[in-house]
C-alpha positions as CSV (number, residue, x, y, z in Angstrom):
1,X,0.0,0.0,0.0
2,X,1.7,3.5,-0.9
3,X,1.2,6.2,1.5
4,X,1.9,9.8,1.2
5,X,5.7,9.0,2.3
6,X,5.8,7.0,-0.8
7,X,6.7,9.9,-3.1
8,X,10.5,9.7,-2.6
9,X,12.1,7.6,-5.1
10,X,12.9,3.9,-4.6
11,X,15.7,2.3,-5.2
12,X,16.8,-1.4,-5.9
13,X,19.9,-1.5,-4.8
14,X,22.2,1.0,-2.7
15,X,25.9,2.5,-4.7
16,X,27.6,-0.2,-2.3
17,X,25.4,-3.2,-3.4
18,X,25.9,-2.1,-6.8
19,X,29.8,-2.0,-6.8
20,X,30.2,-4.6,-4.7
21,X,27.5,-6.9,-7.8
22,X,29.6,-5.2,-10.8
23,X,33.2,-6.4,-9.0
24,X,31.1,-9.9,-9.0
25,X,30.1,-10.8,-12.2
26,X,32.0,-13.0,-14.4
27,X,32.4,-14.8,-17.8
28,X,30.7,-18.1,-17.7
29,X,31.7,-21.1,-20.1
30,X,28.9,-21.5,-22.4
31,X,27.9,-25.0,-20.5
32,X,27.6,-23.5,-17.3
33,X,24.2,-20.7,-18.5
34,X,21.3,-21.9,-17.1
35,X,23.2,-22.9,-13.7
36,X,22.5,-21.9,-9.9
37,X,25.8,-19.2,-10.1
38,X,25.0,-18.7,-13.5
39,X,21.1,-17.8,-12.0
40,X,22.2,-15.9,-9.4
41,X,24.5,-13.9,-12.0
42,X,21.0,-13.1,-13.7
43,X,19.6,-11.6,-11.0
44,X,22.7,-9.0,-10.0
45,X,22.7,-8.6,-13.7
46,X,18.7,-7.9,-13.3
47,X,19.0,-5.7,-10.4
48,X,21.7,-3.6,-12.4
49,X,19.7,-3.0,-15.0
50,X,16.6,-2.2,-13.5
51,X,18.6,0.9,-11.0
52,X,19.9,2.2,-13.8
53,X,16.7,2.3,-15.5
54,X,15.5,4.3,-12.6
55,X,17.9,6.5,-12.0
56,X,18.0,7.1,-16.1
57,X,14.1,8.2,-15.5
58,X,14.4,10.2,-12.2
59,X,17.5,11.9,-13.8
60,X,19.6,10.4,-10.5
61,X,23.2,10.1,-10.6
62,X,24.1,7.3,-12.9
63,X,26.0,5.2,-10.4
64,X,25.4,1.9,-12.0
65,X,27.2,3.1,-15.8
66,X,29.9,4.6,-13.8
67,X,30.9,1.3,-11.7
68,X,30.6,-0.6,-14.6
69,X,33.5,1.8,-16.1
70,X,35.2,2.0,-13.2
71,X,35.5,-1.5,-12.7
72,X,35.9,-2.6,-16.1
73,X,32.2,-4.2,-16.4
74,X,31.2,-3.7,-20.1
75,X,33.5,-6.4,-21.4
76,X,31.8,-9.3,-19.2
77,X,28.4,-8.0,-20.0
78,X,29.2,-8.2,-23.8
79,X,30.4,-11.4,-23.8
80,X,27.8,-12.6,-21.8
81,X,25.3,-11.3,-24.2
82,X,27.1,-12.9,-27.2
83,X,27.1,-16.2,-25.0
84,X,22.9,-16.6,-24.3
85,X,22.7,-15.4,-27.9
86,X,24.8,-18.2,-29.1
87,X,22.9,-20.6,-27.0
88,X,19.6,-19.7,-28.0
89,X,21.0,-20.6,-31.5
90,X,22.8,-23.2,-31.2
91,X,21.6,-25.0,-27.6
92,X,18.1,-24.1,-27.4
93,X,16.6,-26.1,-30.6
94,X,18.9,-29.0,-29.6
95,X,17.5,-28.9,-26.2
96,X,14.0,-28.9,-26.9
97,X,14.2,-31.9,-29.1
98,X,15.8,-34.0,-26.3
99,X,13.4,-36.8,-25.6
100,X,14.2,-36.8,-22.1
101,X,13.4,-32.9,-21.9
102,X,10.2,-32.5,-20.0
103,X,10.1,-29.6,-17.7
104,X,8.0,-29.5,-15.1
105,X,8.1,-25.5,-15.6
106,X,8.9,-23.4,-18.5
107,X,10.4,-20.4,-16.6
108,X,14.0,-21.3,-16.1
109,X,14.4,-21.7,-19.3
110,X,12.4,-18.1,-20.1
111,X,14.9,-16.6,-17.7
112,X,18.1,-17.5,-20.2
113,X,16.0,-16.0,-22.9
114,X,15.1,-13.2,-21.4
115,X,18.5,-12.6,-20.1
116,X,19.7,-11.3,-23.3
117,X,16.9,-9.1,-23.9
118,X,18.1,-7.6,-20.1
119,X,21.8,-6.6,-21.8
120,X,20.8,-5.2,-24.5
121,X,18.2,-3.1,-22.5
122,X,21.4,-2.2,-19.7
123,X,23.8,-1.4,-23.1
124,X,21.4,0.9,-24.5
125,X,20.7,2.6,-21.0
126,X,24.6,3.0,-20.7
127,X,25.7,3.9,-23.5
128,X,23.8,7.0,-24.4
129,X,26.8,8.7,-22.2
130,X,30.2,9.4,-24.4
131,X,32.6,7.9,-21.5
132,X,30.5,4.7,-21.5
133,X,31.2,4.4,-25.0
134,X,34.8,5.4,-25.1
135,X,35.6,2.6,-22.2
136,X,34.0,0.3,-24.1
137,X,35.8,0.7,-27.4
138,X,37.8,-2.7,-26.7
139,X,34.8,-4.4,-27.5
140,X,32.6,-2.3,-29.3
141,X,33.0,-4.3,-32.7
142,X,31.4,-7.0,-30.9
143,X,28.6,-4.8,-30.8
144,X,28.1,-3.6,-34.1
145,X,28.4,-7.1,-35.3
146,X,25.6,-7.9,-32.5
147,X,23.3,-5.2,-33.9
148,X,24.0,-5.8,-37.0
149,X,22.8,-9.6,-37.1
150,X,19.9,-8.6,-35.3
151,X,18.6,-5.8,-38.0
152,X,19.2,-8.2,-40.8
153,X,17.1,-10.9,-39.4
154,X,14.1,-7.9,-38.4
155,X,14.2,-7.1,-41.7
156,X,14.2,-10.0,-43.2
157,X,11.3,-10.9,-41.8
158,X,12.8,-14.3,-40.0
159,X,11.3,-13.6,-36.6
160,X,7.6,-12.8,-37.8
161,X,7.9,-15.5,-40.1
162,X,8.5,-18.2,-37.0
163,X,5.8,-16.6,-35.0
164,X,3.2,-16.9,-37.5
165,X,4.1,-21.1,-38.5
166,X,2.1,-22.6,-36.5
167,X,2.9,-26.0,-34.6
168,X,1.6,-29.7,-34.9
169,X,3.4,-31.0,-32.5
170,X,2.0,-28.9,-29.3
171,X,-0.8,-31.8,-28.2
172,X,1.1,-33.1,-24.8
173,X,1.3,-30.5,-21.8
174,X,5.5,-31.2,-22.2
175,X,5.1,-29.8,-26.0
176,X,2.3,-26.9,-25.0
177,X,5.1,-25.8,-22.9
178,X,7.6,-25.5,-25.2
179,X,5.3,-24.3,-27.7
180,X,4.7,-21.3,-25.5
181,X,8.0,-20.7,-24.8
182,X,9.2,-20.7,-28.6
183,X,6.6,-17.5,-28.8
184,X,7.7,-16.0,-26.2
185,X,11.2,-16.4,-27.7
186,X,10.1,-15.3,-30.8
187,X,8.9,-12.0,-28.9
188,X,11.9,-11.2,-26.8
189,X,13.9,-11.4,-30.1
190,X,11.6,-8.7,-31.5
191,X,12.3,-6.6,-28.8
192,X,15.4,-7.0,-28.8
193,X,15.6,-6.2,-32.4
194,X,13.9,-3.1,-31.5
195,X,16.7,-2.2,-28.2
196,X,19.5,-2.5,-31.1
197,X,18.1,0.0,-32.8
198,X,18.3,2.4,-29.9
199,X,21.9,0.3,-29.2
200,X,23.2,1.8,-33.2
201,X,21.9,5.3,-32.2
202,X,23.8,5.9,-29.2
203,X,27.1,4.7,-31.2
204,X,26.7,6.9,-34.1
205,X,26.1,9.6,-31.4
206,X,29.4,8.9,-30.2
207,X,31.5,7.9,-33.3
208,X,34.1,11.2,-33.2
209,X,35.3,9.4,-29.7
210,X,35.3,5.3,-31.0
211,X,38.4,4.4,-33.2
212,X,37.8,4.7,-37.1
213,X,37.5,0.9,-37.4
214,X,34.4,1.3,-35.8
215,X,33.0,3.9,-38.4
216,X,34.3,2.1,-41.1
217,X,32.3,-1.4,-40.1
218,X,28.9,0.9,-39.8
219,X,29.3,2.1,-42.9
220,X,31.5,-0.2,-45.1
221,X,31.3,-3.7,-43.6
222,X,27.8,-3.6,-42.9
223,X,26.6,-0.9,-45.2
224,X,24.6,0.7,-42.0
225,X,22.9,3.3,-44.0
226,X,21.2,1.1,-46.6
227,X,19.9,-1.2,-43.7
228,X,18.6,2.2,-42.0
229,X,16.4,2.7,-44.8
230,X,15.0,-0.5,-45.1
231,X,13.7,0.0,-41.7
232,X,12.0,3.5,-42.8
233,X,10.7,1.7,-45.8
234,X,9.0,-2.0,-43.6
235,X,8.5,0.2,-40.4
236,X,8.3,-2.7,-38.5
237,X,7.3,-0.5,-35.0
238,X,4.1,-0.1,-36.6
239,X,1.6,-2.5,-37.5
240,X,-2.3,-2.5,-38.2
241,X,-4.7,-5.2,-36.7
242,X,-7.6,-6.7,-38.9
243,X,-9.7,-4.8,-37.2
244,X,-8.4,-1.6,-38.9
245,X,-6.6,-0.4,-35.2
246,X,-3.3,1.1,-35.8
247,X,-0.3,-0.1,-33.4
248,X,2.9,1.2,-32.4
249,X,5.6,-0.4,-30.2
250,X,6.6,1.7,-27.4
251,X,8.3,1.4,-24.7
252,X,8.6,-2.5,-24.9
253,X,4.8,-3.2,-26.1
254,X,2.1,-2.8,-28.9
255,X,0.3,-0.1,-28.1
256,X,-2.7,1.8,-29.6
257,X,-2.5,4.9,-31.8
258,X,-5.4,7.2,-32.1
259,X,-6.2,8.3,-35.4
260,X,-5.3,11.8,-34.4
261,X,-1.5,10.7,-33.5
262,X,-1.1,8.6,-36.6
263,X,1.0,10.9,-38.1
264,X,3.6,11.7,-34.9
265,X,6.8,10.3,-35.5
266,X,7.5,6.8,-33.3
267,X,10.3,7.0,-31.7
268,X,12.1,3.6,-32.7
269,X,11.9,5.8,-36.1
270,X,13.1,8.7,-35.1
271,X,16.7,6.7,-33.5
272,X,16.5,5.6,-37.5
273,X,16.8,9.0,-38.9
274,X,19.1,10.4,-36.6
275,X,21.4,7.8,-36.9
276,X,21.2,8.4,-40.5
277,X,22.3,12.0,-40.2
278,X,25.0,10.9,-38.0
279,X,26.5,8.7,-39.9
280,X,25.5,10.7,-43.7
281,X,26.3,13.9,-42.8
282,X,29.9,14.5,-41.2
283,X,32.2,15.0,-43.9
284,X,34.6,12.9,-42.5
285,X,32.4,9.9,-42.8
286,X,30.9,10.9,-46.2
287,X,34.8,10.5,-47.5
288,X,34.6,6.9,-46.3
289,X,31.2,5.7,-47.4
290,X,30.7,4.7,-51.0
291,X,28.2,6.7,-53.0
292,X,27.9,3.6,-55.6
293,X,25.0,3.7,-57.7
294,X,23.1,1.0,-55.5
295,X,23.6,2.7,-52.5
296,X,22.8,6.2,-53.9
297,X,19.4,4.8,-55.9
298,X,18.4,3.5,-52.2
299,X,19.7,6.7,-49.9
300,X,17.4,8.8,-52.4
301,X,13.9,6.8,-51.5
302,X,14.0,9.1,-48.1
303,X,13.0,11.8,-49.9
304,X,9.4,10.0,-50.0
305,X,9.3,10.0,-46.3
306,X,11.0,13.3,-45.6
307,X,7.3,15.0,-45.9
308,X,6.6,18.4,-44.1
309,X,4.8,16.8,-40.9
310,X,7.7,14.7,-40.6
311,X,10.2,17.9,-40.8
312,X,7.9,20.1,-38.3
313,X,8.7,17.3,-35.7
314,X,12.3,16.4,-36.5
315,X,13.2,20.0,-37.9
316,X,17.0,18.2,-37.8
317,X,16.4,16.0,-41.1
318,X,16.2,19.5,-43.2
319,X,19.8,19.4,-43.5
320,X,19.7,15.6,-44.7
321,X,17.0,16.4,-47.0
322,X,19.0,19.3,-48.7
323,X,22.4,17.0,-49.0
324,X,19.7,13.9,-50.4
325,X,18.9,16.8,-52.9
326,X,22.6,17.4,-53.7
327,X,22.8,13.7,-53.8
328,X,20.7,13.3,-56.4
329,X,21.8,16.5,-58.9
330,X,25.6,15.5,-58.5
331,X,27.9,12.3,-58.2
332,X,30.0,12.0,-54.7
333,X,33.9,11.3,-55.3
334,X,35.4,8.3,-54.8
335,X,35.8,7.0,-50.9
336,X,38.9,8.1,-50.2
337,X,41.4,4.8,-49.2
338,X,42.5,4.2,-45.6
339,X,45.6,2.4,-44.5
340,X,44.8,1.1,-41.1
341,X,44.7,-2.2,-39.0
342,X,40.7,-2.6,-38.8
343,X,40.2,-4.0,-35.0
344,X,37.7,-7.2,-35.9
345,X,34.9,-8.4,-33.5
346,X,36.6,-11.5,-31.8
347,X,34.4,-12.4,-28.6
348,X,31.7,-14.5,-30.8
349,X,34.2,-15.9,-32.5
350,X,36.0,-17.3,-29.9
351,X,33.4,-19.1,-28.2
352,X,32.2,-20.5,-31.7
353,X,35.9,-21.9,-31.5
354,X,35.9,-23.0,-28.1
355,X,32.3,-24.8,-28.0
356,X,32.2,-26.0,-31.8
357,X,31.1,-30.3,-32.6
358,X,29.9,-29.5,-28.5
359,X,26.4,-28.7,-29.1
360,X,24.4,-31.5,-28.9
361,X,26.8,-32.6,-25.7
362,X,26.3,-29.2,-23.9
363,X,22.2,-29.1,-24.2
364,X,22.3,-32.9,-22.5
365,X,24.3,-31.5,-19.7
366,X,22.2,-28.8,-19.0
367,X,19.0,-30.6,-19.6
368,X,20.2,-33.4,-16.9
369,X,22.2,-30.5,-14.5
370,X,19.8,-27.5,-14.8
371,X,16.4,-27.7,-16.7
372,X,15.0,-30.0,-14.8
373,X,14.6,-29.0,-11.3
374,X,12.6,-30.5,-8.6
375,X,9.7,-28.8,-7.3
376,X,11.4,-27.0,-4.6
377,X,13.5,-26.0,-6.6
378,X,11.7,-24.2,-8.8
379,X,9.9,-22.9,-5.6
380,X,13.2,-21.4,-4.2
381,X,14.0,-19.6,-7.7
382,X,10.4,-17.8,-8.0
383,X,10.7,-16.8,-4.6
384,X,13.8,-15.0,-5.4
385,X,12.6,-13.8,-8.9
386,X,9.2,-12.3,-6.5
387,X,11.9,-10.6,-4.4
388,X,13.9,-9.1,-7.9
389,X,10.6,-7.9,-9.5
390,X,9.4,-5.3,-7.0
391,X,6.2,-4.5,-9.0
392,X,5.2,-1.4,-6.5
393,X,8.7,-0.1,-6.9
394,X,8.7,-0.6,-10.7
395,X,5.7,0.4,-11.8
396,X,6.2,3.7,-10.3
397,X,8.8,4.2,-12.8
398,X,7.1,2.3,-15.7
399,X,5.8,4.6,-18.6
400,X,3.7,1.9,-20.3
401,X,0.6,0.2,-18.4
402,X,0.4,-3.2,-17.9
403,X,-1.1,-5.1,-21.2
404,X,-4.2,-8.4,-20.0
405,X,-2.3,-11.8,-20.2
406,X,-5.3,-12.7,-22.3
407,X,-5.9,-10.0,-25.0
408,X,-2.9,-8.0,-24.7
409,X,-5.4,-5.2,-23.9
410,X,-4.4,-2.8,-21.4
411,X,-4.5,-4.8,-18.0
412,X,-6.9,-3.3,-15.4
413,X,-6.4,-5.7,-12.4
414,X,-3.8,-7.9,-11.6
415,X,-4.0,-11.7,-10.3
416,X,-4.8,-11.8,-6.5
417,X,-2.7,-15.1,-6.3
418,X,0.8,-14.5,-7.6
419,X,0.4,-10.2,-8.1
420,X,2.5,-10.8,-11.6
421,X,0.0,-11.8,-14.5
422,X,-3.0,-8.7,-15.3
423,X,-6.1,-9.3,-17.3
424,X,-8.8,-6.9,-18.8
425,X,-11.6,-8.7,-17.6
426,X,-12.5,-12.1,-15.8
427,X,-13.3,-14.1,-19.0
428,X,-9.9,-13.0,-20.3
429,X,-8.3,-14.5,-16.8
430,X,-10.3,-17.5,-17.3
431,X,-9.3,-18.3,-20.5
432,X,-5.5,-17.9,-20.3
433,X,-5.6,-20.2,-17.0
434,X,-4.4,-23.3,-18.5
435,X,-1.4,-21.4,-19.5
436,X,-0.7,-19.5,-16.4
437,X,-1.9,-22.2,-13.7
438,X,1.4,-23.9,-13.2
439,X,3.7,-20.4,-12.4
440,X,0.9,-19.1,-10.3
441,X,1.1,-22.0,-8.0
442,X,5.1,-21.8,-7.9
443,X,5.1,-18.2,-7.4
444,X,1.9,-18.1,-5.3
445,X,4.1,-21.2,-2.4
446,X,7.0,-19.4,-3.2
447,X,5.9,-16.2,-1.6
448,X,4.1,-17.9,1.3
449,X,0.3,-18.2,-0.4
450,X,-2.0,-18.8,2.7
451,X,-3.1,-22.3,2.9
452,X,-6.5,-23.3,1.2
453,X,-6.4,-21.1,-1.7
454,X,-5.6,-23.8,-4.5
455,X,-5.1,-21.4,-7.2
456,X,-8.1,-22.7,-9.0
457,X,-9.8,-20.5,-11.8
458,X,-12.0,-18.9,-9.2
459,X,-8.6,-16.9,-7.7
460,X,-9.9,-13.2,-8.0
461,X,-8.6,-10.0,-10.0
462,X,-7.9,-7.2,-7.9
């Protein structure tokens, strides 16, 4: 219950706790994700991100990005993202084939997911600050290679194309499970799509400070600009429903746009164009990018979008409009030619190298070591995960409300039970209960549920 005293801003952890978490956290052989330390990394990890979130909103000192340079953080954190990216590729589909693979609960395995979609999330709160950035520059290939293979698979439609095959396999409660949890896979990814986005901004903010190897993968490697516009031409932020209702992703979720704000620019789109002008417009970087034909006949479709709503609420994209103009009437010169030792992303690579022919052997380790756990087991990690997730402290500082389990309409009361799942309505609550029955009971006797309330379909909204 909040009270008047409530008003003061809550944290998650004190600067202490903090530096004493980032000192902590290590780099974990791919085998060992998914295990108890591994867990427990997750939830410092978890903790850091979520302060930093706050303190980013309340504009607090920024403790939590200035521990992580002080004490060297950034380089564990990306190759721990490269690692649960890698085994969601390579460890996940393996794993769920396993004929002795039946979890009890699909959580655990939700957590390694999600875990990536927490990194990204802590990278792009981080690195919106130059010194971030510049004490990350050991490893900021990794990165761009990171963002990179995420935009080419958003584009390419690979996500939205898994999410929409259905499956014929999903008949046991063991396969409903997984079936569940490859959507909700397929989701995170999106989103995390989305955070790279918002990841490539803050870089291109920052690219006078990075060395010019990294410029030079943005726009030469990985032809950054061309992929920009692709974006600005499939908008994938923005979607309409069959029932005519325009959606936008904000702020982590689909959300509702009313005809009158159809025309305001998203703000996943607006990252797009000013990382466009950031990397177009310098003349040091228009010397290095190649004006080819291709590349020109695509940088010229943003004069389409460049319309004068646009430009009275991004006023900033004149400038690129009048050098698209130049563009077109006259031919750039030649890139000029660079004689330097082009640093290479090397922390992917490397645990390719050290894992490879290992696959199939790591996902039966981990299936008999760590995704199967007992009951009170899982009972001992939700209680913990109740602890982490603080919902009156974090939805204090969340901008978007809470979307019904069911629907994915806004959420107007939350489970009495387990306080984690919301609904729109009681039909909504009733329907999704064969989905939501088996982590309501763990988290419900994780945080002490009083004794005769069985969790059955009749547990109330409030």
């Amino acid at each position: 219950m909040h009270t008047e005293m409530d008003n003061r801003p809550q944290t998650i952890l004190t600067v202490p706790e903090a530096e004493c978490i980032v000192q902590s956290i290590q780099r974990f052989p791919l085998k060992d994700i998914g295990s108890p330390r591994w867990m427990r990394q997750h939830e410092y990890i978890e903790k850091l991100n979520i302060q930093a979130v706050i303190n980013a909103s309340v504009k607090e000192e920024e403790f939590v990005k200035e521990l992580l340079v002080s004490y060297n953080g950034l380089p564990i954190l990306v190759h721990d993202l490269l690692s649960t990216e890698l085994w969601k590729h390579k460890i996940f589909p393996i794993l769920c084939r396993l004929q002795d693979f039946r979890p009890k609960a699909n959580f655990p395995l939700y957590i390694v997911i999600m875990h990536e979609g927490t990194i990204v999330n802590m990278l792009h709160t981080t690195l919106f600050h130059k010194d971030v950035c510049v004490a990350a520059e050991d490893v900021m290939m990794d990165v761009v290679e990171y963002c990179h293979g995420k935009l080419t698979r958003l584009i390419a439609g690979q996500q939205l194309k898994e999410a929409q095959t259905p499956s014929t396999s999903a008949r046991t409660s063991e396969n409903a499970l997984m079936e569940e949890l490859r959507k909700q896979s397929d989701e995170i990814d999106f989103s995390i799509a989305m955070g790279t986005i918002s990841v490539i901004h803050c870089i291109t903010n920052h690219l006078d400070s990075l060395p010019l190897s990294v410029s030079t993968r943005l726009l030469n490697t990985h032809n950054t600009p061309i992929i920009l516009v692709q974006l600005l031409e499939q908008r994938p932020w923005s979607r309409v429903l069959k029932s005519g209702v325009m959606e936008d992703y904000i702020e982590g979720s689909w959300k509702t746009v009313p005809r009158s704000d159809c025309q305001k620019v998203n703000k996943i789109a607006g990252q797009v164009w000013l990382s466009l002008i950031n990397l177009l417009l310098p003349a040091d970087l228009q010397n290095k990018y190649d004006f080819n034909g291709y590349n020109k006949q695509q940088l010229l479709k943003l004069h389409g979008h460049l319309t004068e709503v646009l430009l009275d609420q991004l006023p900033v994209l004149l400038e690129l409009q009048r050098f698209l103009t130049q563009l077109a009437l006259l031919d750039p010169p030649p890139p000029r030619s660079y004689l330097l030792l082009e640093q290479v992303p090397e922390i992917r690579e490397c645990i390719v190298k050290e894992n490879a022919g290992k696959w199939k052997a790591i996902a039966k380790y981990q299936v008999k070591c760590f995704f199967n756990p007992t009951n009170e087991e899982i009972q001992e990690q939700a209680l913990r995960l109740s602890e982490l997730y603080n919902l009156d402290v974090l939805e204090q500082f969340g901008p978007a409300k809470p979307k019904c389990a069911g629907c994915g309409a806004e959420g107007m009361k939350r489970c009495s039970r387990c306080r984690t799942e919301w609904y729109c309505c009681r039909e909504c609550q009733v329907k999704d209960w064969s989905r939501h029955k088996q982590a309501c009971g763990m988290i419900a006797d994780a945080q002490g549920d009083p004794p005769g309330n069985g969790g059955s379909s009749n547990t109330k909204l409030r």
